[in-house]
N, C-alpha and C positions, 0 to 999 in steps of 0.2 A: 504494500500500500504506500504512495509516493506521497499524499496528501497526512499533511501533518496536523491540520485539524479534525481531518477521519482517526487518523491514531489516537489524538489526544482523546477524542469521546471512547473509544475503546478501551482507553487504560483509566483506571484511577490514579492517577499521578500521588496524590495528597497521600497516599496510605503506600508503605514500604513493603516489596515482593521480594521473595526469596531468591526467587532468579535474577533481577536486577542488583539486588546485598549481596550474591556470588558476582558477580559480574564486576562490582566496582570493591571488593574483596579482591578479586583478582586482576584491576589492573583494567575493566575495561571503563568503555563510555557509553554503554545502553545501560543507563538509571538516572534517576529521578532525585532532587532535595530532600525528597522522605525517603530513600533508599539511603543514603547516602549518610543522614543528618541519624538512621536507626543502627548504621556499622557503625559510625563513629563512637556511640553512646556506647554498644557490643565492645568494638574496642578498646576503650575506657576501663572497660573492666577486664578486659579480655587480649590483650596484644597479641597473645597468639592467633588470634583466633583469623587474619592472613595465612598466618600458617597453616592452619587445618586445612583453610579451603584448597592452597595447595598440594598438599598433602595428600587431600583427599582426591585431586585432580589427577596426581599423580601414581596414587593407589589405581585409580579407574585406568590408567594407560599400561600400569603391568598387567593388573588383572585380562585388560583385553589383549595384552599381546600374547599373554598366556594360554587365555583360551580359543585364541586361532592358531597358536602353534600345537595346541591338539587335537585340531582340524574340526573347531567349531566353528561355521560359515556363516550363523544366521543371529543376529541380537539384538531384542527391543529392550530399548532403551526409553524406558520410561521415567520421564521428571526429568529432561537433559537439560533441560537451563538453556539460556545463551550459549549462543554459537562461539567460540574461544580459539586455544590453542589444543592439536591432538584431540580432534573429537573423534568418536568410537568409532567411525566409518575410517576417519582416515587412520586408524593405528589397525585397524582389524584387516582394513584392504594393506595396509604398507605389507603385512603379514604373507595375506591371503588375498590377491587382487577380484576372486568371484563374491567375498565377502558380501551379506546382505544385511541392511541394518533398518530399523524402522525408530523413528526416532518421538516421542509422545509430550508434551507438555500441554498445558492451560492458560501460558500468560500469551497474551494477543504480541506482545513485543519481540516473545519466540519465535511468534508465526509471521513474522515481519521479516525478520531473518532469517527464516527457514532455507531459505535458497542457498543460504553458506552450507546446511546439511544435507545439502543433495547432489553436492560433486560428486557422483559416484565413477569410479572406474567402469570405463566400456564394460567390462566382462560382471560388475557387481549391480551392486541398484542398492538404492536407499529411497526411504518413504519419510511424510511427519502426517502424523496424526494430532488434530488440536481436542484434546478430551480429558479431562479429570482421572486422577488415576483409579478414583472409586467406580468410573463408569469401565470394566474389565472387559465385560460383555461388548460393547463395541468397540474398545481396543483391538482387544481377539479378531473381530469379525474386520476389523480393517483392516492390521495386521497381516491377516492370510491372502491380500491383494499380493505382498509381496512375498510373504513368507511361507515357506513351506513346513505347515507342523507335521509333516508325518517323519519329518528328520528332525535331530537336536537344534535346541534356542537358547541362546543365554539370553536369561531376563536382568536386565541392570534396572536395579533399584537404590538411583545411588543422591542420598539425603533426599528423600521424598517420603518413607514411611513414616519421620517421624512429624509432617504435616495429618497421616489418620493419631488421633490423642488417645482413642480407647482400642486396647491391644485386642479385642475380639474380633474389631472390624478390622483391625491392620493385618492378622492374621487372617481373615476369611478371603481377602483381596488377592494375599502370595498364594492360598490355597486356590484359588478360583484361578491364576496367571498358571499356579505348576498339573494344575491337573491340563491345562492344553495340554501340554508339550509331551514329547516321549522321551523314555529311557535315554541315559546320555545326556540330556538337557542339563543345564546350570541356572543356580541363581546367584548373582551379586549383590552384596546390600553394603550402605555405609550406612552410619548413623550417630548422630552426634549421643555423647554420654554426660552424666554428671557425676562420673566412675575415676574421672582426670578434672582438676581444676573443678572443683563442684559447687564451691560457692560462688563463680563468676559467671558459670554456664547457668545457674539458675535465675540469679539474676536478671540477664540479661534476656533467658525467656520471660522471664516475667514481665519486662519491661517492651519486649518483640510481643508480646499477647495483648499487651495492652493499647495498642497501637490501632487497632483494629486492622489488624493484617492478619492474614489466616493460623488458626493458631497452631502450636506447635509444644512438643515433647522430646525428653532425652529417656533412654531408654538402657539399664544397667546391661553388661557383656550377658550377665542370663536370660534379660528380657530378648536382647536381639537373639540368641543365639538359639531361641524358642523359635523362632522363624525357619531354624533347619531342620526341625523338626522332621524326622521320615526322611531326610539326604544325607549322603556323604559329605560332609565335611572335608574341605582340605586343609592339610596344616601350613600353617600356624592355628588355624582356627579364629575365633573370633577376638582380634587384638585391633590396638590401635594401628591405623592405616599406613604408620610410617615401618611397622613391623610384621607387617604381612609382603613378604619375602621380594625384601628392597634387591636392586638390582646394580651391582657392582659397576657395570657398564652404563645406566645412566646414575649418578649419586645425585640425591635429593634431597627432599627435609627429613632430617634420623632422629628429630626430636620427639617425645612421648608428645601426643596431641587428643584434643577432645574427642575426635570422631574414631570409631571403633568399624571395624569391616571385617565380612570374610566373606567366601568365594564355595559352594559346592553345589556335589552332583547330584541328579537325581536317578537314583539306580535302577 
């Protein structure tokens, strides 16, 4: 959309989005004075918390290089945020150039820049879907435009579960994404904790809820790791992002951080 007064009615500018507070956390220029004016306050309390999203960007770029180099081809990626550096199409296709990737979020300023997530390689394809991650069932259904579930999917769930707050519905959602897929499939998830730095990270949710921005939770290593429930686990298991198996040949942030992540299969 080239019309910057159609944008502007599309977004709420006045109230701060997670995907724009990643965004200007990482260094970009898609967000808003209320994005912006809600990391500062985060940071305030939190100076790591750069870090994390780092961190966590960079946990997502092993994880995906990992799981095409054991010849997984297919990944929806749901809750991608803004378009950045090494997005999952381009570390899975660097991999695997037939790579297929679908890529899902809800903030309209995503879908503005969608076009950055659709370089696909001649031989691969990439999708975006604009849908909430509660709505699974047409995920799924748009999804299979590109993707083929009767072969393995990694589903990246990376900081988006801990926008569902009540762990029933957070769970029924992974439950409802892993019963598509077959055997072989993977799930990814990060998720911020108050297991590292606990009195800053609550804070500054509390201060992120109050905002009237969508609300949001941290979740202990046993609550997330209730989410592999019925898969294989790979180790390290569920650890902070910087420790789930850094990679000597890119070095990155080795610092303990808030967000907690692991990677497995489903058997």
């Amino acid at each position: 959309m080239s019309d910057q007064s159609d944008l502007h009615a599309m977004l709420n500018t006045d109230v701060p989005h997670s995907a724009r507070l990643w965004n200007y956390l990482l260094g970009g220029k898609d967000n808003f004075a209320a994005d912006r004016e809600a990391a500062e306050y985060a940071l305030a309390l939190m100076p790591e918390l750069v870090q994390s999203a780092r961190a966590n960007r960079e946990f997502l770029g092993r994880a995906v290089r990992y799981l095409a180099g054991e010849g997984i081809r297919q990944f929806l990626d749901v809750g991608t945020g803004l378009p950045t550096a090494s997005n999952t199409h381009e570390v899975a296709q660097a991999v695997a150039a037939d790579s297929r990737i679908v890529y899902v979020d809800n903030d309209p300023m995503v879908l503005v820049h969608a076009r950055a997530l659709l370089t696909s390689t001649p031989q691969g394809a990439t999708d975006y879907i604009e849908a909430d991650l509660r709505a699974t069932g047409r995920i799924l259904a748009d999804a299979r435009k590109t993707l083929d579930f009767d072969q393995p999917v990694a589903i990246i769930l990376s900081g988006i579960l801990n926008f569902v707050v009540d762990d029933a519905e957070a769970r029924e959602i992974v439950d409802h994404l892993l019963a598509a897929v077959p055997s072989g499939s993977y799930l990814l998830i990060s998720h911020p904790t108050e297991e590292v730095n606990g009195p800053a990270v609550r804070e500054s949710m509390r201060q992120w809820n109050e905002s009237g921005a969508a609300p949001i939770t941290a979740r202990s290593r046993d609550g997330i790791a209730a989410f592999f429930t019925g898969l294989d686990l790979l180790d390290p298991g569920v650890v902070t992002c910087t420790a789930w198996r850094p990679d000597p040949a890119r070095p990155g942030i080795t610092d303990t951080v808030s967000e907690f992540a692991g990677v497995a299969r489903k058997p």
